[in-house]
Structures are given as structure tokens and as C-alpha cells.
C-alpha positions as CSV (number, residue, x, y, z in Angstrom):
1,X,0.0,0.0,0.0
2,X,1.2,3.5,-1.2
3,X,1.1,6.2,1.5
4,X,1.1,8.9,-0.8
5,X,-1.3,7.5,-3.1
6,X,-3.6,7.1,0.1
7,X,-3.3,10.9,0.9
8,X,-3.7,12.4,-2.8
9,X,-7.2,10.2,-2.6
10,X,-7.9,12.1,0.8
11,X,-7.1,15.5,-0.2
12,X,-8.6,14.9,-3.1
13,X,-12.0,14.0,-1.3
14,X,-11.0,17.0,1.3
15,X,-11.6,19.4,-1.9
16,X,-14.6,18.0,-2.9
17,X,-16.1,18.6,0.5
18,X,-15.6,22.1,0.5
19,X,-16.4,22.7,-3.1
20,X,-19.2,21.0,-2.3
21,X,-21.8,23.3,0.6
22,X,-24.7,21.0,0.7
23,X,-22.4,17.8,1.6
24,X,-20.3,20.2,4.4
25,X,-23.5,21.7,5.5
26,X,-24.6,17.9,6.2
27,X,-22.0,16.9,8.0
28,X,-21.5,19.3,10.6
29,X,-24.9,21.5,10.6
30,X,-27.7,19.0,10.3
31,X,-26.0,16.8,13.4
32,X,-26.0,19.8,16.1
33,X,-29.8,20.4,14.4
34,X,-30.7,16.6,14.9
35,X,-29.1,16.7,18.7
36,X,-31.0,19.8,19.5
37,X,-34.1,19.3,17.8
38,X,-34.2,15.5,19.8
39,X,-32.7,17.0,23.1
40,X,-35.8,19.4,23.3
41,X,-38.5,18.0,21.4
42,X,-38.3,14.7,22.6
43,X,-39.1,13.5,26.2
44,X,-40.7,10.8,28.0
45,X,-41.4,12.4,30.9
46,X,-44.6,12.8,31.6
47,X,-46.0,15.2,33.4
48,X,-48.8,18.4,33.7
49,X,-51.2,15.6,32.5
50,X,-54.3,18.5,31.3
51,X,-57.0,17.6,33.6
52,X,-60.6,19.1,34.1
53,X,-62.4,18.5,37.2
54,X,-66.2,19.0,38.1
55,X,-66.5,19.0,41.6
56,X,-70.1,18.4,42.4
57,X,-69.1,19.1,46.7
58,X,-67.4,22.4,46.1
59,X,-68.8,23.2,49.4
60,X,-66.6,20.7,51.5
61,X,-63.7,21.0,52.7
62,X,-63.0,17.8,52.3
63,X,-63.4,17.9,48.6
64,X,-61.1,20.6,48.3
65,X,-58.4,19.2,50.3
66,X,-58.5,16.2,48.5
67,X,-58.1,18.6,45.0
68,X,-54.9,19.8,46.5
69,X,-53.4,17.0,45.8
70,X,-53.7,17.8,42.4
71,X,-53.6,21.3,42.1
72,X,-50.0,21.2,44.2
73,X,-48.7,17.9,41.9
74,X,-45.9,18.2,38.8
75,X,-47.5,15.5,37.0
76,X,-51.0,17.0,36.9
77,X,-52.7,20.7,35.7
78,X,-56.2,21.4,35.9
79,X,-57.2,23.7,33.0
80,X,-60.4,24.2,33.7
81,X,-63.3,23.2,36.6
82,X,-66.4,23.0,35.4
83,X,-70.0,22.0,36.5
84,X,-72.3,19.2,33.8
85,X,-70.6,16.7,31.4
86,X,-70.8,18.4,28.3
87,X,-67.5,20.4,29.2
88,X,-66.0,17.3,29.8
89,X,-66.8,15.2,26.9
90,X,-65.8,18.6,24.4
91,X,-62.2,18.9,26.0
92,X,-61.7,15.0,26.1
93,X,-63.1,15.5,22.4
94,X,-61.0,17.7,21.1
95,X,-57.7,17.1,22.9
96,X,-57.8,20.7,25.2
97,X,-57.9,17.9,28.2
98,X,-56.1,14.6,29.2
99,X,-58.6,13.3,31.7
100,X,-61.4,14.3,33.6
101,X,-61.9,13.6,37.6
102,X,-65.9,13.8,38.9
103,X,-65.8,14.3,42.6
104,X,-69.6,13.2,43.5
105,X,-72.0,15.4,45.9
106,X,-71.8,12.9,48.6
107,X,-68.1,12.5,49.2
108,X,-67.9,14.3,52.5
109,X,-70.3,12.1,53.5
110,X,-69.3,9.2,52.7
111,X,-65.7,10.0,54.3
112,X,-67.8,11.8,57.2
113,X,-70.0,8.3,57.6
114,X,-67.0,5.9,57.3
115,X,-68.4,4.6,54.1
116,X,-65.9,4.1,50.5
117,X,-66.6,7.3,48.5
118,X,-66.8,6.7,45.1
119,X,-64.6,8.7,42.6
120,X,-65.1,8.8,38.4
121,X,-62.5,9.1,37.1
122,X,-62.9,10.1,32.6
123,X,-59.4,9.6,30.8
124,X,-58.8,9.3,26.9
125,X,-57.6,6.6,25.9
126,X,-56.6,7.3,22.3
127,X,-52.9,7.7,23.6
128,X,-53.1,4.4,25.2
129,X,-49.4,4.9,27.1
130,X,-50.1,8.8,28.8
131,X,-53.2,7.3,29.6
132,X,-52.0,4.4,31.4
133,X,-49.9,6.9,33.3
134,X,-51.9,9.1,34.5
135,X,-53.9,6.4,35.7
136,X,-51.1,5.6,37.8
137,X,-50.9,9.0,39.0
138,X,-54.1,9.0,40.2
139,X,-54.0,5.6,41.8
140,X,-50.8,6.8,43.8
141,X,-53.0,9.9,45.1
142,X,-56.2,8.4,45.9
143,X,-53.6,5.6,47.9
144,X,-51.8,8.3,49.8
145,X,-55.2,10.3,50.4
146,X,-56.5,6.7,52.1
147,X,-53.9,6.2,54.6
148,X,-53.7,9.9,55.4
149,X,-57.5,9.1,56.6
150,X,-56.5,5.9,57.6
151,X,-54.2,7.9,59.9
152,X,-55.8,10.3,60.9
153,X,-59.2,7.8,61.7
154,X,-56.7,5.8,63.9
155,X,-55.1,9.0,65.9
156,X,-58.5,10.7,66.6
157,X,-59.8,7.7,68.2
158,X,-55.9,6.9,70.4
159,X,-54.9,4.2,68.4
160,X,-51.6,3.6,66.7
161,X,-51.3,3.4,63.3
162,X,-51.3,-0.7,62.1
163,X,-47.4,-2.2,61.2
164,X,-46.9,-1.6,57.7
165,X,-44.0,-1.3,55.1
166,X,-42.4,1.8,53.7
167,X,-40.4,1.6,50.7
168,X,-37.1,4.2,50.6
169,X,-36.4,4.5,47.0
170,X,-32.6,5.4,45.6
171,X,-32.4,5.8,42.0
172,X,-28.7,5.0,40.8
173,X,-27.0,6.7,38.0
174,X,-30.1,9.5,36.9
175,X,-31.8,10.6,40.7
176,X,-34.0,13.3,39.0
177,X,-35.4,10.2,36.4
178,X,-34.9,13.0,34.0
179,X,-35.6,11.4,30.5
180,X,-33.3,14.0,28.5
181,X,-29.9,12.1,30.3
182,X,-31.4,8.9,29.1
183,X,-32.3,10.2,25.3
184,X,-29.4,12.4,24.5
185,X,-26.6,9.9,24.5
186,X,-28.9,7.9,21.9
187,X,-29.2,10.7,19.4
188,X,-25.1,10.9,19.7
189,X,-25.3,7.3,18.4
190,X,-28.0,8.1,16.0
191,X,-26.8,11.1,14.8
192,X,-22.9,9.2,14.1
193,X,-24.9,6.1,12.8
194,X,-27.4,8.4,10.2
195,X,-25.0,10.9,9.1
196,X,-21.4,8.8,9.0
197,X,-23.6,6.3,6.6
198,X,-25.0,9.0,4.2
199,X,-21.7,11.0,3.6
200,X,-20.4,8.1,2.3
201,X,-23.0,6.2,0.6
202,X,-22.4,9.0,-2.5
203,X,-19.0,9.4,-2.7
204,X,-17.7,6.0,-4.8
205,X,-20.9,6.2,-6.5
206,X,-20.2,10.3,-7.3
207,X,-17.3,9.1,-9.3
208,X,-19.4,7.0,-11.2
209,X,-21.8,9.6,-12.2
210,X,-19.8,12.5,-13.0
211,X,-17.3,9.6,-15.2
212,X,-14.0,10.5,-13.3
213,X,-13.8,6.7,-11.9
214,X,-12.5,5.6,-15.0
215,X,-9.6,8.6,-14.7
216,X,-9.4,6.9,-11.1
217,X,-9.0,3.2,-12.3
218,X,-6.8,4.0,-15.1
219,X,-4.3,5.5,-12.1
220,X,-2.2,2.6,-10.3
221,X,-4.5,3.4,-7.0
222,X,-5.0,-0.2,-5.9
223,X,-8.8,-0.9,-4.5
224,X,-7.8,-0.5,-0.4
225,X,-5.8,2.6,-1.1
226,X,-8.7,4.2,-2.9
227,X,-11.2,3.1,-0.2
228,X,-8.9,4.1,2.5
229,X,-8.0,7.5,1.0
230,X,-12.1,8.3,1.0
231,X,-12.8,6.6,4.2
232,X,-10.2,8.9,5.7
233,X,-11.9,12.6,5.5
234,X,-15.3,11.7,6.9
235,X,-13.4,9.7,9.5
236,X,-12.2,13.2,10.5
237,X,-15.3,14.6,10.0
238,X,-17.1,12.3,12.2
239,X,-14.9,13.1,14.8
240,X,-15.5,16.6,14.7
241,X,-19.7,15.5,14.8
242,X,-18.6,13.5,17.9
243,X,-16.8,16.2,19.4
244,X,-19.4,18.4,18.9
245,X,-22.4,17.1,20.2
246,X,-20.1,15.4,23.2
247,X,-19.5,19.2,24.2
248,X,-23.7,19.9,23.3
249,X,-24.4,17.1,25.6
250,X,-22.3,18.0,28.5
251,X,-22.9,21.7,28.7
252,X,-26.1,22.7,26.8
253,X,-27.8,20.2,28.4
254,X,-26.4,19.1,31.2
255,X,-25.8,15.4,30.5
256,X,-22.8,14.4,32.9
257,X,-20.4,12.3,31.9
258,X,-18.7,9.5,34.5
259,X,-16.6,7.6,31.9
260,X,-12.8,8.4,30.3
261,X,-12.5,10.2,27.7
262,X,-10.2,8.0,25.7
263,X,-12.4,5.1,26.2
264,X,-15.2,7.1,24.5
265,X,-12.8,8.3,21.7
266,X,-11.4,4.2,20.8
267,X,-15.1,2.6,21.0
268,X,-16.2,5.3,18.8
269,X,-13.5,4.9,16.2
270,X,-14.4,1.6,16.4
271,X,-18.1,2.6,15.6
272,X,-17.4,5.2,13.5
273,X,-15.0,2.8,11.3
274,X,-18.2,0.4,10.6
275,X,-20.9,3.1,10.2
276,X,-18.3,4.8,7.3
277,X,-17.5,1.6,5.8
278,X,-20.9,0.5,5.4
279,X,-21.8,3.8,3.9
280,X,-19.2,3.3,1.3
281,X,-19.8,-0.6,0.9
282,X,-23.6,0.8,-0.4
283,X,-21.9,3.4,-2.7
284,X,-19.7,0.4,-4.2
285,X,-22.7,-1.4,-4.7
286,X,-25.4,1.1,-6.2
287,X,-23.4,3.2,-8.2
288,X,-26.0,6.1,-8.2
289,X,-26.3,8.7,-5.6
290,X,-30.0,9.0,-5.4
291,X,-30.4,5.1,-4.9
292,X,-26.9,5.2,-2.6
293,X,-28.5,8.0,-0.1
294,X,-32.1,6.1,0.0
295,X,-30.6,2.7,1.0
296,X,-28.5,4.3,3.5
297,X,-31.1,6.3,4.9
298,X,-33.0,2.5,4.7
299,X,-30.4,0.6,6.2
300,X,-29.6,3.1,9.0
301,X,-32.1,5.3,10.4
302,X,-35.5,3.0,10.8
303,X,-33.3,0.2,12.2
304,X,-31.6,2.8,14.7
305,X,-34.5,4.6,15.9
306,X,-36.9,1.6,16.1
307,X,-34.4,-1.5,17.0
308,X,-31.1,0.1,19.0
309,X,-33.2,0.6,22.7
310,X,-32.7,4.9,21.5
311,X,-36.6,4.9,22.6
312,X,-38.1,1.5,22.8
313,X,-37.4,-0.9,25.2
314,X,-36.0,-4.0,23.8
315,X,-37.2,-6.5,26.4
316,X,-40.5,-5.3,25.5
317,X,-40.3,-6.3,21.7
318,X,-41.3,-9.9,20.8
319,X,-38.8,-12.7,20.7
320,X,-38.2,-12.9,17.1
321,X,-37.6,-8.8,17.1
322,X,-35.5,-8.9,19.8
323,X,-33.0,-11.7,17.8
324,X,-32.6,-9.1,15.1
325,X,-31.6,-6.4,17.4
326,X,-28.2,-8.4,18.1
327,X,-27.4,-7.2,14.7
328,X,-28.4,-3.5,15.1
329,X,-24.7,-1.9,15.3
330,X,-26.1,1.2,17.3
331,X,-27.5,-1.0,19.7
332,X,-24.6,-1.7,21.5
333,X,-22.8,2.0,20.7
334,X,-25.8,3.5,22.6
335,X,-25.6,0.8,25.2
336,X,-21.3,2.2,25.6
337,X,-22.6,5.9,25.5
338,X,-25.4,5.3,28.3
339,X,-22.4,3.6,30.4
340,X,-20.1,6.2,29.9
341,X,-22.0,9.2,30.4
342,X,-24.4,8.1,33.3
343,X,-22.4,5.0,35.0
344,X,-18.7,5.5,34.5
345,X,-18.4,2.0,32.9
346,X,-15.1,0.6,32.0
347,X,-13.9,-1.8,29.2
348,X,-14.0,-4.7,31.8
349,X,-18.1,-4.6,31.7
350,X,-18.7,-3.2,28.5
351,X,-16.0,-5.4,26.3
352,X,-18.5,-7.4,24.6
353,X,-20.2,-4.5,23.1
354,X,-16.5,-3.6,22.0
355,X,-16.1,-6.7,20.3
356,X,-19.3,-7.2,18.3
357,X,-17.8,-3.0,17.2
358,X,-14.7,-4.1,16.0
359,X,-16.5,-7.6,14.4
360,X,-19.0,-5.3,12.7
361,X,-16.1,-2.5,11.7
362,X,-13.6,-5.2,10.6
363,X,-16.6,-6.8,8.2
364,X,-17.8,-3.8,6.6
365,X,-14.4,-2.1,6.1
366,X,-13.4,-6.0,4.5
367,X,-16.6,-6.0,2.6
368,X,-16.2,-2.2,1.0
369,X,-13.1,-3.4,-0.4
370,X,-13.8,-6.8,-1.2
371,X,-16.8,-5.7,-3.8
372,X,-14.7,-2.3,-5.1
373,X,-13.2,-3.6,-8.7
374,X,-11.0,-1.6,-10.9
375,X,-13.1,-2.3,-14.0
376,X,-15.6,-0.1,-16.1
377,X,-18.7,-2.3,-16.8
């Protein structure tokens, strides 16, 4: 192999970067647009859950305690009270409310009496996962509402409360559960994955199209040298992504990162190696730009975003899904990202995510030059 060779291919590609706007606008402005655009759009918390409440025993005190609940609670905001149904099937209707709660005209007396007082609770059920949620939420406060009774029954008559268990919670690694720590380091992966693939799906099949890859073959560039010499600028350029949204992460928004440094720079050549080599392994194959840049898009972003863990959980997919994921390359990137930023993982517990990185970047990098041919056909 021919040094020099392999760095007149790279400056060669370096110059048609930069002649080119739309590909250098690609690679560094549509990533820090992606992270951003994820980082604040997207979030699985949920919380405010828009709730309308008719309160048919405004007059109690009771009732209105028990409101307080909600009224002083993150996860819910009532947006409007309001005093028949109609109200409350026009806002469940058109989407201006989550779920409605119908506090009946007997429920200080039922409390009063000893008796169970009945609650209705109204929630749509067209997003079938916020629903189930705030379900929950509601459970937890009509539960914490009953042994406050419970407690308070108990004390005024000079009993003690019954033995019971109390659960101390301690959330390792993320103790504010805040969902933006969890998705962030899975756009990095997406972002690497997405954009690494689609700069260099076009360029082998750019030289086919504008007929300088017959000035190339008729050069004594071997195969590896000309792969290598392409492979080499988006390398760098998917460093500078990395860097990038690394620094967009840690201080825009506030992701911390636990792990070393160096660690995070080797498994991501090691990632970014496979990623660019596939990219380049669909140019070889398609020899068109438009049909290069769909397959990558193809074989990149819909696997990522539905089959890596980014948003869905993988032990919730069925079996046969769940096989295919072990072949999901960003699957185990955004499992090393997660551990590096949030746990401080070493290569002693994440190693065999390192080695299914270097199996799938020694493959693809052997398969892009394995199908590159010198010939015209």
C-alpha cells in the first residue's frame, strides 16, 4: 500500500467537500440540528397531564383538600373546573384535556359516615401509554389520600397506626429520572450512525456519475488505497460531529459524563469505522447517488430509531424482534454511550459490546473493499 497515493485520494476528497456546501452543511450542521431538535422535542417524561375537574361538593372541605393533591402535583394541571358533562366530553373530544376527575355530591359524606366514596375518574384513551400513566398518578394519590384518613381515623380515636411497610427509594446513575440524560446519548449514536452512513453512501458512486472513476481506475491506486483514502476525510469529520455534540451534551444540556475520555474516543473509532464503511460498501454497490442516499437512509435510520433501545425498550419487543436487534450496530454504541456518560463503565463490563464494534467494523471495512473492482462495466 502507497502512502502517498492514500493521501492524494484524501485531499482529493477534502476538496470536494468544501467545493461542495450542501455535503459540508450535512455533515457538521444537520448533526448539532438533529441533537437539538431530539434534546428538546423529545421527552418521555410525563407530566402536567391537562385535567378538568367538576367538583359536584365544592362546598366541602373535604373535597377541596382532597383537589390539593392535584392542584400542588408536577404531573397534573387542571385547565379548567367545570359544572355538567358536556364540558367534559368537548375537552376529552378535542384534545384541550387529558382526563377528567368527577368528585360526587356525597363525598364528605361518605368520608364523614365511614363509608368508601366513590370517585369517576374520565381519561382518553386514544394515547393508550399517557393514559396508562396518569392512571397511575391518580392511583398513587387516591392511595396516599387513604392512609392519610387511615391515619388520621386511627389517631383521633388513640390508636396507633397498624405495622406496615415503607419503601425508601434510591435511584442509581439518573436521581432526578430526567428522561433527557437517558435520550441524548442515543441521538449521539443516531446522529454518528445516520450521518457517518449517508456521507459516504455518495462518494464512490459520485465518481461513477460524473465519469471521473474511470480517470481513477486507469491510475495505479489499488482498491484498499482508494477506499482508505475516501474513508479517511469523513473519519475526521465524524470526529468533529462526535466532538461536537459530546460538548452539546455536557454543557447545553447538562448530560454528565462519569466515563474516560479516551475510552469514549477508541469505541467510537471503532463505531465510526463500521458506520463509514458501510456507507461506502452501499456506494460500491449502487453506483447512483439517489439510490446510494435512499438505501443508507434505509439501512440506517428505521433500524436505529426503532431497533437500537434509543426509545423502545428491547425486552419489551417480541422474541423474534428482539434476535434481530443483536445485529443493530447502534444497539450496542448507545448501550457504551449510556455507560459512559451516566455510569462510568469501563472496558471490563462493557468489552463485549467492544467486540461485536470491531467484528462489525472489521466486516464492513473488509466487505467495502472486497466488492470495489477496478473495472468499467
Amino acid at each position: 500500500m502507497n502512502l502517498k497515493r492514500v493521501l492524494a485520494i484524501s485531499n482529493k476528497e477534502f476538496i470536494q467537500i468544501r467545493r461542495d456546501p450542501r455535503s459540508l452543511a450535512l455533515a457538521i450542521f444537520i448533526p448539532v440540528l438533529l441533537l437539538l431538535i431530539f434534546g428538546y422535542a423529545l421527552s418521555l417524561d410525563i407530566d402536567r397531564v391537562q385535567t378538568i375537574v367538576w367538583n359536584q361538593d365544592a362546598s366541602s372541605k373535604l373535597s377541596r383538600d382532597f383537589l390539593l393533591n392535584f392542584k400542588n402535583s408536577k404531573y397534573f394541571k387542571i385547565v379548567k373546573y367545570t359544572d355538567n358533562y358536556r364540558d367534559i366530553q368537548h375537552m376529552l373530544d378535542s384534545g384541550d384535556a387529558m382526563m377528567a376527575l368527577v368528585i360526587p355530591k356525597d363525598f364528605s359524606h361518605f368520608i364523614e359516615s365511614g363509608k368508601i366514596a366513590p370517585l369517576q375518574l374520565l381519561v382518553d384513551g386514544s394515547d393508550s401509554n399517557t393514559a396508562t400513566v396518569a392512571m397511575g398518578y391518580v392511583n398513587s394519590v387516591v392511595a396516599k389520600y387513604n392512609v392519610t384518613l387511615l391515619t388520621d381515623t386511627l389517631s383521633s380515636l388513640g390508636l396507633r397506626p397498624a405495622r406496615s411497610l415503607e419503601m425508601r427509594s434510591r435511584v442509581w446513575f439518573n436521581m432526578g429520572l430526567n428522561s433527557r440524560w437517558f435520550i441524548v446519548p442515543g441521538v449521539i449514536a443516531m446522529i454518528i450512525m445516520i450521518i457517518a452512513a449517508l456521507l459516504t453512501s455518495i462518494c464512490v458512486a459520485r465518481e461513477w456519475e460524473r465519469g471521473t472513476m474511470e480517470q481513477l481506475i486507469s491510475t495505479p491506486v489499488k482498491a484498499p488505497e482508494l477506499i482508505i483514502g475516501k474513508f479517511l476525510p469523513y473519519f475526521v469529520i465524524g470526529f468533529i460531529d462526535l466532538f461536537v455534540s459530546v460538548v452539546i451534551a455536557r454543557f447545553l444540556f447538562g448530560v454528565p459524563f462519569k466515563g474516560n475520555y479516551l475510552l469514549l474516543v477508541f469505541l467510537s473509532a471503532l463505531f465510526l469505522t463500521g458506520a463509514l464503511s458501510q456507507g461506502i460498501l452501499i456506494s460500491t454497490v449502487t453506483k447512483t447517488q439517489l439510490l446510494a442516499s435512499q438505501l443508507a437512509m434505509l439501512a440506517t435510520f428505521i433500524p436505529t430509531m426503532l431497533l437500537s433501545g434509543f426509545i423502545y425498550p428491547i425486552f419489551n419487543m417480541p422474541q423474534a424482534v428482539q434476535a434481530v436487534t443483536y445485529l443493530i450496530p447502534a444497539r450496542y454504541y448507545i448501550i457504551i454511550l449510556r455507560g459512559l456518560f451516566l455510569k462510568g463503565n469501563g472496558m471490563e463490563i462493557m468489552w463485549d459490546e467492544a467486540l461485536f464494534l470491531f467484528i462489525f467494523a472489521l466486516s464492513m471495512f473488509g466487505l467495502a473493499i472486497t466488492k470495489f473492482r477496478k473495472k468499467v462495466f
